[in-house]
C-alpha positions as CSV (number, residue, x, y, z in Angstrom):
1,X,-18.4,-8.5,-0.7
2,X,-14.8,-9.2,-1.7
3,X,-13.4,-5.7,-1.7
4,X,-15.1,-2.5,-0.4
5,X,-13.7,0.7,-2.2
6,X,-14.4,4.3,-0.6
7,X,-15.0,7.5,-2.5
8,X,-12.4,9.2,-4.8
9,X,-10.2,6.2,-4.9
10,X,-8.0,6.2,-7.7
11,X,-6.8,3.0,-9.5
12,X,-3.6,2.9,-12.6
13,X,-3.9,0.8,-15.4
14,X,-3.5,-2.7,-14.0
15,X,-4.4,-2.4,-10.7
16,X,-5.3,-6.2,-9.2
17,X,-7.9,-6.1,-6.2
18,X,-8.6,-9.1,-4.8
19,X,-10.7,-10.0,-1.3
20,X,-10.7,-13.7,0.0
21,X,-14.0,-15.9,-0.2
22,X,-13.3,-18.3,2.3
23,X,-13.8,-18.5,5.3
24,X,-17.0,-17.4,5.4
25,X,-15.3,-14.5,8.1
26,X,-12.4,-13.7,5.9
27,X,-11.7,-9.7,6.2
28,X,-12.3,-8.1,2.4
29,X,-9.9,-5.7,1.1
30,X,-10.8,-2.5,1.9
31,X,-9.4,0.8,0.7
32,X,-10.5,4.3,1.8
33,X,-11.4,7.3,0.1
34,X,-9.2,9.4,-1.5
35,X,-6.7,6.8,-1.5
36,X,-4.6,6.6,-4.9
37,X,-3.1,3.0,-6.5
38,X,-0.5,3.0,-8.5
39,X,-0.2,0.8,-11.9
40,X,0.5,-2.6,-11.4
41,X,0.3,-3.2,-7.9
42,X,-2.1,-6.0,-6.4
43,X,-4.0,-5.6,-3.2
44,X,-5.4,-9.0,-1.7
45,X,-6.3,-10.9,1.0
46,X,-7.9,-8.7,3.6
47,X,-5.2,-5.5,2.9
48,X,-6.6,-2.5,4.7
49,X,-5.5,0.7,2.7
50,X,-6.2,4.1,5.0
51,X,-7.8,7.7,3.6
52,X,-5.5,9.3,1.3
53,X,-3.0,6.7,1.1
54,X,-0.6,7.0,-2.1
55,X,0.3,3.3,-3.2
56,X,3.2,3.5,-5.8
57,X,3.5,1.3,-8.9
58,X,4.0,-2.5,-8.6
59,X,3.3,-2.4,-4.5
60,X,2.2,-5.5,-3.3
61,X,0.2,-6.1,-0.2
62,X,-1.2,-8.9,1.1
63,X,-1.9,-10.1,4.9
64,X,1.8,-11.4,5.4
65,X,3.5,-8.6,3.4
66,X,5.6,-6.7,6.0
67,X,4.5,-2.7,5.3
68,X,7.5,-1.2,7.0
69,X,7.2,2.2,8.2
70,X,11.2,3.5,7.8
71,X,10.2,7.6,8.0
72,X,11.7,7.8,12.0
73,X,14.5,6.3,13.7
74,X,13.3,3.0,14.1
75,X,11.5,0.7,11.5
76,X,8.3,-0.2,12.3
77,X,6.7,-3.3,10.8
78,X,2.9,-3.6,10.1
79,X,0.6,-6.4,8.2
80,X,-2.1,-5.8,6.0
81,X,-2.6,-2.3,7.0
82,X,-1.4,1.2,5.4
83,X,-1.8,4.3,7.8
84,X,-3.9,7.0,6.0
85,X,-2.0,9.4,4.0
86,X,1.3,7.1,4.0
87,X,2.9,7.3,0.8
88,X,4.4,3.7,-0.2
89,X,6.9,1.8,-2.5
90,X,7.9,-1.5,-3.2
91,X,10.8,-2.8,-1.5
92,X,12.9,-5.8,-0.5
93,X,14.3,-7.0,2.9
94,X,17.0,-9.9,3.9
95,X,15.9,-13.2,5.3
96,X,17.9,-15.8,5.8
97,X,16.6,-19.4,5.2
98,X,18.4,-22.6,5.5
99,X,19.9,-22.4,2.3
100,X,20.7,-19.1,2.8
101,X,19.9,-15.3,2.7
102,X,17.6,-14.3,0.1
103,X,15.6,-10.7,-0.7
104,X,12.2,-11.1,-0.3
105,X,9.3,-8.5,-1.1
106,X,7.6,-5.4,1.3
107,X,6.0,-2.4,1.5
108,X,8.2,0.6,2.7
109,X,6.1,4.0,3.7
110,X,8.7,6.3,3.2
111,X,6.6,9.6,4.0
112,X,2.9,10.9,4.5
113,X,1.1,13.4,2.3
114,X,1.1,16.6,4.1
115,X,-1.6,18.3,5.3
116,X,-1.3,21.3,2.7
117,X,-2.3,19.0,0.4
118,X,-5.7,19.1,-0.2
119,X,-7.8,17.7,-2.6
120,X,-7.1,20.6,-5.3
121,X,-3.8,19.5,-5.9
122,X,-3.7,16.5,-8.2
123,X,-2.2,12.9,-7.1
124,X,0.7,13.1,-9.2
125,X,2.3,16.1,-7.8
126,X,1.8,14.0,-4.3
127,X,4.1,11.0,-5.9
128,X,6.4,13.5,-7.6
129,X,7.2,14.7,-4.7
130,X,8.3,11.8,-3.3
131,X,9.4,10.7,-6.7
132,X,7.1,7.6,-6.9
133,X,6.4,6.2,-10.1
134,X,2.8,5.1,-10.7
C-alpha cells in the first residue's frame, strides 16, 4: 500500500497523505500509533512519522525535507524520519544559490512529549504546551 497508518493516529481537517507508486520498492509513508497531525500539513514520499509524534499545522515532510532536531546544543538534521514523541513545526532555513540566498522550507522538533503524558491527557494540551497550532 501507499501509506500504512497505526492505531490512534489522529489526522486535522486537511491532512494530505501521500505514499509513492513507483518504483515498485518505493518506501510508503508510514506513521505510528498515537501519533497526532496537525491541519494542513502533507506527509509524502516515504516520510516515516514515529509513536506519539505531534506534527503541528501546515508541517511538510517529504524525503528531502530536512527535519531538524534544534532541542540541544547542536542542530541535528534528519530526512524523512520524525523520532517518536518529537513535537514538530514548520520552519525555514538559508540557502544560498547562485542567484542568491533564499528561505527554503523544514521541519524543526523543537521538544518531545514527556513521559507524564499519557494517553489520558488529550493531544491539544500536548501542542499547547508547546504552543503549536494545529
Amino acid at each position: 500500500s501507499c501509506a500504512q497508518i497505526g492505531k490512534n493516529v489522529h489526522l486535522s481537517g486537511g491532512v494530505g497523505i501521500g505514499g509513492v507508486l513507483e518504483p515498485p520498492n518505493a518506501q510508503p509513508v508510514i506513521i505510528e500509533d498515537g501519533a497526532f497531525i496537525g491541519s494542513r500539513c502533507i506527509v509524502v514520499e516515504g516520510t516515516h512519522v514515529g509513536s506519539d509524534a505531534v506534527i503541528g499545522a501546515n508541517v511538510v515532510l517529504t524525503a528531502s525535507t530536512p527535519i531538524i532536531d534544534v532541542t540541544g546544543d547542536a542542530e541535528k538534521v534528519m530526512r524523512g524520519y520524525v523520532p517518536p514523541r518529537s513535537v514538530v513545526i514548520p520552519g525555514t532555513r538559508t540557502k544560498s544559490f547562485a542567484a542568491g540566498e533564499y528561505q527554503v522550507p523544514c521541519a524543526l522538533i523543537i521538544g518531545q512529549r514527556s513521559e507524564s503524558t499519557d494517553k489520558k491527557v488529550s493531544l491539544n494540551q500536548a501542542l499547547r504546551d508547546f504552543s503549536v497550532a494545529v
